[in-house]
C-alpha positions in Angstrom: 48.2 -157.0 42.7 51.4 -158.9 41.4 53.9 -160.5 44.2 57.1 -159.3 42.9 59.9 -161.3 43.6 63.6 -159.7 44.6 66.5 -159.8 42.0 69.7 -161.9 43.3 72.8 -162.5 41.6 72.6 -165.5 39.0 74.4 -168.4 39.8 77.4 -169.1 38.0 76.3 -171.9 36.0 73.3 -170.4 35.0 73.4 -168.3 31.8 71.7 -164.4 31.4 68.9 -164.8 29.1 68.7 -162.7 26.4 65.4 -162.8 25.2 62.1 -163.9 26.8 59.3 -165.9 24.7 56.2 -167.8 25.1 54.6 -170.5 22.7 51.0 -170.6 22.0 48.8 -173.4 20.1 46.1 -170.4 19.4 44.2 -173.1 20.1 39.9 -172.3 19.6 36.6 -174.8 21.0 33.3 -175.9 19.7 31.7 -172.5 21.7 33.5 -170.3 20.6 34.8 -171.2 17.2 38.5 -171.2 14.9 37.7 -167.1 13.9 37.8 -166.2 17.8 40.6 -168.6 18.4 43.1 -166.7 15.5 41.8 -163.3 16.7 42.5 -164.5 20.3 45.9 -165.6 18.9 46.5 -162.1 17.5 45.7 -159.8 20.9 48.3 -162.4 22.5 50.9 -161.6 20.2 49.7 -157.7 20.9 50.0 -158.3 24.5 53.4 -159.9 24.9 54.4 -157.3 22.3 53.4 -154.9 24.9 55.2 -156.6 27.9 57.9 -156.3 26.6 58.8 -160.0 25.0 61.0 -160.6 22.5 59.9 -163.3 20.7 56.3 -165.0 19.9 55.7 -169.1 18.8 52.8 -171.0 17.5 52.8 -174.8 17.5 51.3 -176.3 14.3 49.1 -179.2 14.6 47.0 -181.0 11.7 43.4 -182.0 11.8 42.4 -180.5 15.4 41.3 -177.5 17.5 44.8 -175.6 16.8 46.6 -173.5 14.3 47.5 -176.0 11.3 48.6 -173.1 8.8 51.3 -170.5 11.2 52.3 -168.6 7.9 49.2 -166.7 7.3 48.6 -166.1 11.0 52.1 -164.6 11.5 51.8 -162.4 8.2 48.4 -161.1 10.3 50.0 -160.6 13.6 52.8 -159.2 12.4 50.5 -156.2 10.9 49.6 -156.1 14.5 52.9 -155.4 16.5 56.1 -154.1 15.8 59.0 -155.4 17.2 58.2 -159.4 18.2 59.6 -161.8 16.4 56.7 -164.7 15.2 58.1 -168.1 15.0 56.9 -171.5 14.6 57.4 -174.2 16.7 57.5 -176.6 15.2 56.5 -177.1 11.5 57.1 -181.0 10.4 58.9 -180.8 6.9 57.5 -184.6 6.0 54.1 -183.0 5.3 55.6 -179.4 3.5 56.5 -179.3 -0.3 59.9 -177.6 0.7 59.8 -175.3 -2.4 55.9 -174.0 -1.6 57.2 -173.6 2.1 60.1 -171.5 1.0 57.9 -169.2 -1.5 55.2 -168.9 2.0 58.2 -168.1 4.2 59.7 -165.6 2.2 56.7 -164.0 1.6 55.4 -163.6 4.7 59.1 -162.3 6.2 58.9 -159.1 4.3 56.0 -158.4 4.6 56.3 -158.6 8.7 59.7 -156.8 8.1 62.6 -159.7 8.4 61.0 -161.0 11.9 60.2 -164.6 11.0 61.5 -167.3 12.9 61.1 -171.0 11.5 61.6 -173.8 13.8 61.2 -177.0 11.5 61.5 -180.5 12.7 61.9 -184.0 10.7 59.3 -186.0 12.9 56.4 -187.8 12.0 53.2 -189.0 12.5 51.5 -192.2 10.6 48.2 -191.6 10.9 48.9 -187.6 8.9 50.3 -190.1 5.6 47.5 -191.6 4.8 46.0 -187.8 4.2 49.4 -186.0 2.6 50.7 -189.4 0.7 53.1 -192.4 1.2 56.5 -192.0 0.5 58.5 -194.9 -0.8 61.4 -194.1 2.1 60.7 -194.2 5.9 59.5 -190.6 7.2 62.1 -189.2 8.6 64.6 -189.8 5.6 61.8 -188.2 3.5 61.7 -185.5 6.1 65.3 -184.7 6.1 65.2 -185.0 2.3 62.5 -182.0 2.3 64.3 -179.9 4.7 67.5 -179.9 2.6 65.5 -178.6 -0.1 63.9 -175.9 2.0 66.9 -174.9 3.2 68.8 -174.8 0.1 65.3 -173.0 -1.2 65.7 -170.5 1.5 69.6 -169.9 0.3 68.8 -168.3 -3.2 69.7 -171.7 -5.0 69.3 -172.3 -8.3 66.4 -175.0 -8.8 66.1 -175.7 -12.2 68.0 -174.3 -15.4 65.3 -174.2 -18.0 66.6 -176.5 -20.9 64.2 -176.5 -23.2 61.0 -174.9 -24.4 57.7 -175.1 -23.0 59.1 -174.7 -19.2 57.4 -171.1 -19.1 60.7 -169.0 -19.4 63.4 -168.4 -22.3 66.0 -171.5 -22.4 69.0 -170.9 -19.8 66.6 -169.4 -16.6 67.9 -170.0 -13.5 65.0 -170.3 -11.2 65.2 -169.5 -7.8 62.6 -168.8 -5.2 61.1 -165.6 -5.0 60.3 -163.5 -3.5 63.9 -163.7 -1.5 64.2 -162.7 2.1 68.2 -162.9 2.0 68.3 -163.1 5.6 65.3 -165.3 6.3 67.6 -168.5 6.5 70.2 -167.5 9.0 66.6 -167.6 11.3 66.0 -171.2 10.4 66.0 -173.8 13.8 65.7 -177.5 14.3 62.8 -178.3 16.8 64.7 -180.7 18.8 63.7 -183.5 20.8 66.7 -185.8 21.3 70.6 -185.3 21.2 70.3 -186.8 17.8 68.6 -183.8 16.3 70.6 -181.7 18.3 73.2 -182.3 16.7 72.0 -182.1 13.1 71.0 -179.0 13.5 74.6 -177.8 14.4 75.8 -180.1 11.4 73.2 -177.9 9.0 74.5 -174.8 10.5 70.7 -173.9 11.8 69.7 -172.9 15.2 68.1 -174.7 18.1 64.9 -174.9 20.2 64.2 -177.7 22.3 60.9 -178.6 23.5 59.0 -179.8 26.1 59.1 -183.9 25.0 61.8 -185.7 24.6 63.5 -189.3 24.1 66.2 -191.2 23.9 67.3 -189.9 27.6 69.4 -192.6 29.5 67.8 -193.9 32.5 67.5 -192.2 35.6 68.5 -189.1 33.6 65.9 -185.7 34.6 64.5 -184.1 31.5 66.9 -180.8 32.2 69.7 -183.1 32.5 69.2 -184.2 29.0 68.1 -181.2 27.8 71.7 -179.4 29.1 73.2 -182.3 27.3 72.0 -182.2 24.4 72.1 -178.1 24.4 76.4 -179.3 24.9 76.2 -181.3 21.6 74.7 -178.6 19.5 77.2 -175.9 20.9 80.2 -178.5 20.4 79.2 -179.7 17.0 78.9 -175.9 15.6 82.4 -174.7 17.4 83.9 -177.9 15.3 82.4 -177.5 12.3 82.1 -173.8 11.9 84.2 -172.4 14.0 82.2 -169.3 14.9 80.5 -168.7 18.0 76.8 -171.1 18.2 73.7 -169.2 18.1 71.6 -168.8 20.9 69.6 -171.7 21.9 66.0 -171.4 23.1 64.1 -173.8 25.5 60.7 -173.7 25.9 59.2 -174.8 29.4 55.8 -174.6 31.4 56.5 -171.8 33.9 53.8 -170.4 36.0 54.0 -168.6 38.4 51.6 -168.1 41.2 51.3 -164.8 42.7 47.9 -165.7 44.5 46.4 -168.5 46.0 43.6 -169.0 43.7 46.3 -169.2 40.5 48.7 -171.4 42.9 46.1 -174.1 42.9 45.3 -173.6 39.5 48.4 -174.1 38.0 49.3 -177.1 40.7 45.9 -178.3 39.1 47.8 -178.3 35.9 50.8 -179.7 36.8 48.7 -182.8 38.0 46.7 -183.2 35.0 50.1 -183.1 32.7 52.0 -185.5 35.2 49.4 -187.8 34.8 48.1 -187.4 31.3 51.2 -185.8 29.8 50.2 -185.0 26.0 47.0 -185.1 26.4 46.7 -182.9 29.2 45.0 -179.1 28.9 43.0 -179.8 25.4 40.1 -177.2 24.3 36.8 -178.4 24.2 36.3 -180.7 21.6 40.0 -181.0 20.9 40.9 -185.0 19.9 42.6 -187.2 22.5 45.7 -189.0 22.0 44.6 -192.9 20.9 47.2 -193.8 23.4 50.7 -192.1 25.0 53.9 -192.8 23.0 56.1 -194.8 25.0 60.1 -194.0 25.9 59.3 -190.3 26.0 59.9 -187.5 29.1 57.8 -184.6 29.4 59.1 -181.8 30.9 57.9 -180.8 34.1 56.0 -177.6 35.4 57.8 -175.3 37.3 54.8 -173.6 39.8 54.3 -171.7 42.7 55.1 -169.0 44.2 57.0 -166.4 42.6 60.2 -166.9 45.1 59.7 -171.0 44.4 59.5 -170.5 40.4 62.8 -168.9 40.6 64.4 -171.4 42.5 63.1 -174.4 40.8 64.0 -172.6 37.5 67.7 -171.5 38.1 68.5 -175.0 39.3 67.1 -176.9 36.5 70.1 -177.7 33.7 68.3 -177.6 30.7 67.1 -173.9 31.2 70.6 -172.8 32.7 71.9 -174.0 30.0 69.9 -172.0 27.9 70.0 -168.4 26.1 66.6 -167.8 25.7 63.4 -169.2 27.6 60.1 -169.5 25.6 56.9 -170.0 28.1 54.7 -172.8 27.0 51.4 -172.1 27.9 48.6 -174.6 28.6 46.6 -175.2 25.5 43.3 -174.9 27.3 43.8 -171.8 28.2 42.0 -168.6 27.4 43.3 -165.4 26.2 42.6 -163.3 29.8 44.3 -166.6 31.7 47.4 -166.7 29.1 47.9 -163.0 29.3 47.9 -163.2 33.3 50.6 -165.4 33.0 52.6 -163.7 30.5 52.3 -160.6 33.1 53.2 -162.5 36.2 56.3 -164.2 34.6 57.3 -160.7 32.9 57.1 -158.8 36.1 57.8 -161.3 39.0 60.3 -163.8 37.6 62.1 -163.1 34.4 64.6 -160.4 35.6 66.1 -162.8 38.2 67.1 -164.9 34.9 69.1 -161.7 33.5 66.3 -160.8 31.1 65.2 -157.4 30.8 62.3 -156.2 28.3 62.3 -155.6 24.8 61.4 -152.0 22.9 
């Protein structure tokens, strides 16, 4: 039996969200195996579908126990629900050729019926270059390089005009990436982890989700302080250079709720391992551990308890009042019956004391 918790008014500060999320690695282990892992993956999408959340997000991690390839997963899921949207979150565009990754995306958009969402980030990570190539720039120039390509991809841009013959089509081609999803790119967001990134994706006119690690925060600054400030930026930067109303922004957080005792001490259990681990914290069995813990970061924290003490913590922290739409980041060790008791819990307890109310 679920402990529901009563509805109050929202606090002034704190804004209705409109849509409610969660964000899964569809991690797998050595005992089970990567075919039950993506099938897992699939009934989760099925069951938030079912709960009534609006949106669905898969990290994408290289080389490890998670899902390294979203695309083909989210063309599969989305044969399996109807109304979720399936985003990714996020998808590092140093290691994408921007013009394959625009051909993938559009693709896999119709065929799931225009509910893609992309969440692309210009990060990077040393070790992955010896495996996808050097480039003669630093990473993130490269990176920023590839996602202006990817977005100009996603646009309907002409790439080449064929000049000659030999190039596979008659002399004076425009060639554009097909097949086109026209409205794929308006659904295009920067994975953000500073104020920095913030506010380039305002500059590129693309949405914004921010994370659960970030840097740059001054000192003494709380991770939802930062994160509200940095949500500021975006919404600034857009009203200055576009002059039209910001899109909604989405923050994803670790908030689980406890409605007995046995999941109260599990998910304090949790919040232990991740204050004192932080990334490496929750990892499937035979997952890799981090060589060592980058320094000048801030993880976000994990709001837990009870269902009366998740709301509290949660509509007094900045980052998520600041917020439009909260995405749940679930633990990556996780199984499918665990991660489906929390998507419940939060759906049922919590959630409509943030404004939110279920999807079709």
């Amino acid at each position: 039996m679920t402990i529901a918790a009563s509805v109050s008014p929202l606090p002034a500060i704190f804004r209705p969200k409109r849509r409610l999320g969660f964000n899964t690695r569809v991690a797998f282990n050595d005992e089970a195996g990567p075919a039950q892992g993506l099938r897992d993956g699939i009934e989760l999408f099925k069951a938030a579908e079912r709960l009534g959340y609006q949106s669905g997000w898969a990290y994408q991690r290289h080389f490890d126990h998670y899902l390294s390839s979203p695309l083909p997963f989210f063309a599969a899921a989305g044969q399996h629900t109807k109304h979720i949207t399936l985003g990714s979150a996020v998808i590092p565009m140093r290691y994408q050729d921007p013009i394959l990754l625009a051909e993938a995306a559009g693709t896999t958009d119709l065929l799931i019926g225009g509910r893609l969402e992309l969440a692309i980030s210009t990060g990077a990570n040393a070790v992955f270059d010896a495996v996808f190539g050097a480039v003669d720039t630093d990473a993130r120039t490269e990176a920023k390089r590839r996602q202006a390509r990817f977005l100009d991809a996603l646009s309907g841009t002409v790439l080449h005009v064929v000049d000659g013959p030999g190039q596979g089509a008659p002399e004076g081609t425009e060639l554009r990436v097909t097949p086109h999803s026209p409205t794929l790119r308006s659904r295009i967001r920067q994975g953000s982890a500073s104020l920095a990134s913030a506010v380039q994706a305002a500059e590129l006119g693309i949405g914004l989700i921010s994370g659960t690690v970030q840097h740059d925060h001054a000192e003494g600054e709380t991770f939802g302080e930062y994160q509200a400030r940095s949500i500021d930026a975006f919404r600034t930067t857009w009203t200055h250079k576009w002059g039209t109303e910001p899109p909604p922004v989405t923050v994803a957080a670790s908030i689980l709720v406890g409605t007995t005792t046995e999941l109260r001490e599990k998910y304090a259990a949790y919040d232990f391992e991740r204050r004192t681990h932080g990334i490496a914290a929750s990892r499937p069995k035979g997952a890799l551990a981090p060589a060592n813990q980058p320094t000048g970061i801030q993880i976000s924290p994990v709001f837990q308890g009870t269902p009366d003490q998740v709301i509290e913590a949660v509509l007094s922290d900045p980052g998520l009042a600041a917020a439009d739409e909260v995405v749940l980041f679930l633990p990556p060790a996780f199984n499918l019956a665990e991660n489906i008791r929390l998507l419940t819990d939060l759906a049922q307890t919590v959630a409509p004391n943030f404004g939110w109310s279920p999807g079709a």
